[in-house]
Structure formats: C-alpha cells, structure tokens
C-alpha positions in Angstrom: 17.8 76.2 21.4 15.5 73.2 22.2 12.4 72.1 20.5 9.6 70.7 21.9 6.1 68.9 21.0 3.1 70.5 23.0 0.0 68.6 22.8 -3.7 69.1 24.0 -4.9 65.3 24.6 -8.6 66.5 26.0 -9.5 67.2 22.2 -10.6 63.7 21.7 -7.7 61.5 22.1 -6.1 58.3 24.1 -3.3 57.1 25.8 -2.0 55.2 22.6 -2.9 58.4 20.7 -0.1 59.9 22.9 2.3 57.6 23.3 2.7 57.2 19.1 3.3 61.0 19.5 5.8 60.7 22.4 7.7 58.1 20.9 7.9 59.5 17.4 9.0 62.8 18.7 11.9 60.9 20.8 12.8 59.2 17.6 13.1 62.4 15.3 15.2 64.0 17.5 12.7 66.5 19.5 14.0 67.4 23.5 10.4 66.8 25.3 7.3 66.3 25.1 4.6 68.1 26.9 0.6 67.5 27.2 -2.2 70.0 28.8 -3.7 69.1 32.2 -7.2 69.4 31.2 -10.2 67.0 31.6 -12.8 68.7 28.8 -12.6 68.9 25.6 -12.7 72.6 24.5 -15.0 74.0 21.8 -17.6 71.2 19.8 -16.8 67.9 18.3 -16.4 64.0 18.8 -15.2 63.9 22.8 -14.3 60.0 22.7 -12.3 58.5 24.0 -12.7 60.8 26.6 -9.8 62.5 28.7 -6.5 61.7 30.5 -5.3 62.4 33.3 -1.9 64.1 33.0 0.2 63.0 35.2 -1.0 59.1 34.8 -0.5 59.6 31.4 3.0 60.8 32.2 3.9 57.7 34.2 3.0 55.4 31.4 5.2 57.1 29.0 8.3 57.2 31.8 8.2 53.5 31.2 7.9 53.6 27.6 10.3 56.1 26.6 13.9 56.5 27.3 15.5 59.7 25.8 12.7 62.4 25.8 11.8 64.7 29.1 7.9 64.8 29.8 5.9 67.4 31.2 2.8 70.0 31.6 2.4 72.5 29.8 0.6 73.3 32.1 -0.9 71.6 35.9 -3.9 73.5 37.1 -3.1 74.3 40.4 -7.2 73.7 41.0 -7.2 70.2 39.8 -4.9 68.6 42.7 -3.3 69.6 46.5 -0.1 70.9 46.1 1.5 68.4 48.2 0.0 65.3 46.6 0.8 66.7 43.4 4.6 66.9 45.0 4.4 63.3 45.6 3.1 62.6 42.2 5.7 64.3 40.3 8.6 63.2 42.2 7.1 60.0 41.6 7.0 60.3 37.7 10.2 61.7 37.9 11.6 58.7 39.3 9.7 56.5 37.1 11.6 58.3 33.9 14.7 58.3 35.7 15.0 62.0 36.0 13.4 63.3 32.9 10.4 65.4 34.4 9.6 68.7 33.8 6.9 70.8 36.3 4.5 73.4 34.6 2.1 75.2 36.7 -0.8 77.6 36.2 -3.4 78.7 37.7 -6.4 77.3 36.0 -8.8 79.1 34.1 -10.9 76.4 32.2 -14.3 77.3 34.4 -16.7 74.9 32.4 -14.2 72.2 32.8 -14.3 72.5 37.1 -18.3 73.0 36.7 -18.7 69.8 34.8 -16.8 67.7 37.3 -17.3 69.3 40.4 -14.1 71.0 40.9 -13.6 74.7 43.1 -13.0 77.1 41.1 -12.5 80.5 43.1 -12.8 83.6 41.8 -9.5 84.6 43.1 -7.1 82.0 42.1 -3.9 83.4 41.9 -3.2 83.3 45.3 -3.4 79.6 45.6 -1.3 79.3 42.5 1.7 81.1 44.5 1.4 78.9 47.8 1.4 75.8 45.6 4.5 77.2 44.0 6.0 77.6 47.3 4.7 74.5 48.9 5.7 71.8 46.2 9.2 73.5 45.5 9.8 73.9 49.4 8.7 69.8 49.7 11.4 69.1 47.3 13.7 71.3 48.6 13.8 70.6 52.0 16.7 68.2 53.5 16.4 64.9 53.8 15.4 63.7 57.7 13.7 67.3 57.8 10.3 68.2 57.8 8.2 71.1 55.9 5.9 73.1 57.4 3.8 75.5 55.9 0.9 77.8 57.1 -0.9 80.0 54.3 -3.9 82.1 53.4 -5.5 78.6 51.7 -3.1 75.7 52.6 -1.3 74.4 56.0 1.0 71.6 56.0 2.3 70.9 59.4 5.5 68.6 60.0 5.3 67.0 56.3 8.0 64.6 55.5 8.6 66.1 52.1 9.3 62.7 50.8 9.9 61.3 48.0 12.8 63.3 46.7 12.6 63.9 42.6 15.8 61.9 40.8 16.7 65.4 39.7 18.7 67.9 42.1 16.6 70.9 40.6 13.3 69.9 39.2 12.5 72.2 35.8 9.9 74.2 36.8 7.5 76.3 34.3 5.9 79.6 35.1 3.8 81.1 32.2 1.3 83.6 31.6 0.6 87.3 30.2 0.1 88.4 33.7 2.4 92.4 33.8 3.5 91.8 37.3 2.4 89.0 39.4 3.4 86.4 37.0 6.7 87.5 35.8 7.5 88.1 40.1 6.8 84.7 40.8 8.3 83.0 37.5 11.5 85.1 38.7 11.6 83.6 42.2 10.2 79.7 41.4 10.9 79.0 37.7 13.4 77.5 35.6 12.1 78.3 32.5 9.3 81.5 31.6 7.2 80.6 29.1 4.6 83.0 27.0 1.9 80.9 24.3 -0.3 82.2 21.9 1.0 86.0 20.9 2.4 88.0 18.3 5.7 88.7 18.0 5.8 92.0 19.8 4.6 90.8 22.6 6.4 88.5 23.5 9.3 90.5 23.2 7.5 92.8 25.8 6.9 89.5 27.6 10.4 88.4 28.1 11.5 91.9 29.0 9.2 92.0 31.7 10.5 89.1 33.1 13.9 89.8 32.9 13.3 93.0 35.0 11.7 90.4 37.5 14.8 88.7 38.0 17.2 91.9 38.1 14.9 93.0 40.8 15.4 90.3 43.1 19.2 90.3 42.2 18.5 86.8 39.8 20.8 86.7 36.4 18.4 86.7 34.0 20.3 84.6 32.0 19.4 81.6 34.6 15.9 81.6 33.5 14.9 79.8 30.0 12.8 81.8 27.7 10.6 79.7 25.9 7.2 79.9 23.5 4.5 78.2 22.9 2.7 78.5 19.3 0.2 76.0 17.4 2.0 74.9 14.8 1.1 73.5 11.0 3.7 72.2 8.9 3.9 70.8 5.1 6.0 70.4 2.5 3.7 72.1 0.3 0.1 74.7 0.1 -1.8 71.5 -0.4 -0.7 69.8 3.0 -1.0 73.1 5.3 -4.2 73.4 4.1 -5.1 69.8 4.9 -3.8 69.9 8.5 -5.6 73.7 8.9 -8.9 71.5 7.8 -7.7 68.9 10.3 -7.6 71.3 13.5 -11.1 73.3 12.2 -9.6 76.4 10.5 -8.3 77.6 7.1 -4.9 78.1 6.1 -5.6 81.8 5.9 -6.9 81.7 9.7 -4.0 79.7 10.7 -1.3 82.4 9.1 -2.8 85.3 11.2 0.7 86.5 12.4 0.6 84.5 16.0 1.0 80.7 15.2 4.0 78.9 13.2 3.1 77.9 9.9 4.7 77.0 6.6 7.1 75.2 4.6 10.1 74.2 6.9 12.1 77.2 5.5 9.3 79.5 6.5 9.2 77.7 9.6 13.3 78.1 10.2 12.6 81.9 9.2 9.9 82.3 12.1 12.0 80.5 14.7 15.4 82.8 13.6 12.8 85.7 14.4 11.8 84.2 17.7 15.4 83.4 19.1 15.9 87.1 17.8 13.5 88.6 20.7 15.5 85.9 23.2 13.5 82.1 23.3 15.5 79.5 23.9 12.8 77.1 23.6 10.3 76.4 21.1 7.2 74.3 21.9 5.5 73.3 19.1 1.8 73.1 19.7 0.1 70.0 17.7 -3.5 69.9 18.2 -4.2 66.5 15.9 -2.3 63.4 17.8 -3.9 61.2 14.9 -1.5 62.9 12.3 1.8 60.9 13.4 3.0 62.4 10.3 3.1 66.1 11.6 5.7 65.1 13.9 7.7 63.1 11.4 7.8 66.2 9.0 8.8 68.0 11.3 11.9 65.8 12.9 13.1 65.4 9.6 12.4 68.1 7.0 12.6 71.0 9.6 14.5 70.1 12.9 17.5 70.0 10.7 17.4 74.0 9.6 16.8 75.1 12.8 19.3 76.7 15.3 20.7 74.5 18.2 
C-alpha cells in the first residue's frame, strides 16, 4: 500500500502554500504528492492569490524536494496539446530526477475554459484517447526514430519524440466512473486506475470493471495499481474534525456521509483496512486547506503508522 497527499491549489492558494505541503508530506513519510490541473477556483470564496499552473508548479517542487514523486491528479487534456504537454512532463521528470507521475482526464470544468477562453467541445473523450496515445507513443518511440501520428483531432507528422522522461515507464493515471470507455483505455495506457469521490460499493464495482478491461485485452490485472481518491479530515479528537470540516465549508456530519475518510486515525486505519479489502493499493488523501500544514503532520505521524504497507 502507498499513501498519497492530493491537493486542489485553485481554491485560493500559492506556490509557497504548496511547497510547505510538499515538503511536509516528504518529511512524514507520505509516497507523492499530487495537485489538480485547474485554473478557477470552484464554488464561492476569497480567489487570491489566484491559480497555478500545474505543471510549473511541478518543476519548482522537482528542485525543492528530493524523496517524494509529484504528479496530476489529474491534466485536462483541453488545457494543453498533447505533444507539448509530452515535452513538459519529460521535462519535469528530468528536473526531479525520475520522480514524475502522469494523470490525465478529460476535462470537465466548463466555467473554468469559458472564463479563459479555452475549447471546450462537447464531445471530449475522443481527444482524451488520442492524447493518451500520442504522449505515451512520444515517449515510447526509439531514440533516432520519429512519431507520427494522424487522428480524428490531432496530426503529428515526423515528430522527434524528444526529450525522453528519466523513467523507462512513465506512471500513467487513468481515472473516471466511465462503465466502458474509461476502464478500455485505463487497461491499454495506464499504470495505475484510479476512482475519487464514491462509496464503498462502488468502487468495488469500479475496480471489477477494470479488471475485466485488462483480461479482455489478455493484460494481468495485477499490473495495474488500484488506487482512490477521497477528501480526507483528520483529528485527534471531535473538536478538531469539526474544526477542519468548518475549515473546508461543511459540518462534521456532512463530511461523515459514507464517501470521504474521516476520523480519529484508528477510524481512519479501519476505513483504509476496508478499502484495501475491495483491492486499492493506493490511497490518495484529498486535503482541500494547504494553510493547515498541520493536517499533514497528523496525519504522517499519528496515522501513517497504523496503516498497512
């Protein structure tokens, strides 16, 4: 088992915000830490500083961390062309000496792409699966060969496919709800499947569904990480869950609604025993206030420890 902090930096918060919250989570012990590609804050409140961009944010923290892998959870495949986004994550990837991690979705924030200008086709996932293809097949193809590539939305003719990620096999993360399409393509592209924001029983339907992926293309199953992705608010006691519920806009009682991981660590340990139960090998911890340095701190040292490895 690995556990991860998940962050959503487009809520109001900086670069130093995030790099605190990187390089606490190296400190205590966590395996990676992973930031949203989004350039809008969601819902109302303060905006400032205004937003990031992931992958520069990335870079910085590849020079200011040494232990931790970094990555998106996850790229919009709207937000950049596939094969500058190749460039940029091979670069990042070089830059943290082969600690990078590649999440990719489709992009579904439509107030977001209004407000700055970007596309945002109805039909999306179709780009979604040639930029799967294209930045996997840039990194995969031989060194003094080319890449070409000729689809329903992109054409790359004769590309170098340089520069080369430090890693032989980038990580790359397919996620989603999607019955079909999404477990087909996590089965031929991914590394690692991931499923955010459900109850229990369904992500056990989740990961079933993309096992039978992989048995259909004759792909062990056991080759691709299972992983979730839940909000998460822990305290040592009722007083401080209730705090950091007040912190992110909700109550306590919204917060335990069945989906998220909240608690006391032992409650915490109980949930995660439940969720390696249905087959995760990874955890992301999803924490939504990068002021509260603390959150991360509690939870390297009072909970980390009674959790599975």
């Amino acid at each position: 088992m690995e556990y991860t902090i998940f962050t959503e930096p487009q809520q109001g918060f900086s670069y130093d915000d995030q790099l605190a919250f990187a390089q606490t989570a190296e400190r205590v012990g966590f395996d990676a830490f992973f930031r949203s590609d989004h350039y809008m804050r969601m819902g109302p409140g303060d905006a400032l500083p205004g937003p990031t961009d992931a992958w520069t944010t990335l870079a910085g923290l590849a020079r200011e961390t040494s232990r931790i892998r970094l990555g998106t959870l996850v790229s919009s495949a709207t937000h950049r062309h596939p094969a500058i986004l190749a460039i940029q994550v091979a670069q990042v990837d070089a830059m943290s000496g082969g600690r990078v991690e590649f999440g990719l979705g489709t992009g579904w924030f439509e107030a977001e792409h209004r407000a700055l200008g970007i596309p945002f086709p109805d039909k999306r996932f179709g780009r979604f699966e040639e930029q799967l293809a294209i930045v996997t097949g840039l990194w995969q193809t031989p060194i003094d060969e080319t890449f070409s590539f000729d689809g329903e939305h992109y054409r790359l003719e004769d590309a170098p496919a340089l520069p080369k990620p430090v890693q032989e096999r980038m990580p790359v993360i397919v996620g989603g709800g999607g019955a079909k399409r999404t477990p087909s393509l996590a089965a031929r592209y991914a590394t690692e499947f991931n499923i955010g924001f459900v109850a229990e029983e369904v992500i056990a339907e989740k990961f079933a569904g993309v096992r039978e992926a992989c048995e259909r293309i004759g792909r062990d199953p056991a080759t691709l990480t299972l992983s979730v992705a839940l909000p998460t608010i822990a305290g040592a006691d009722e007083a401080a869950l209730v705090r950091r519920a007040e912190n992110v806009g909700e109550t306590l009682d919204e917060a335990r609604d069945g989906t998220n991981i909240v608690g006391t660590p032992q409650e915490i340990a109980a949930k995660v025993e439940r969720l390696r139960a249905l087959g995760a090998e990874r955890v992301h911890f999803q924490l939504l206030d990068l002021r509260d340095v603390e959150h991360v701190e509690f939870l390297g040292t009072e909970v980390l420890p009674l959790l599975p490895r």
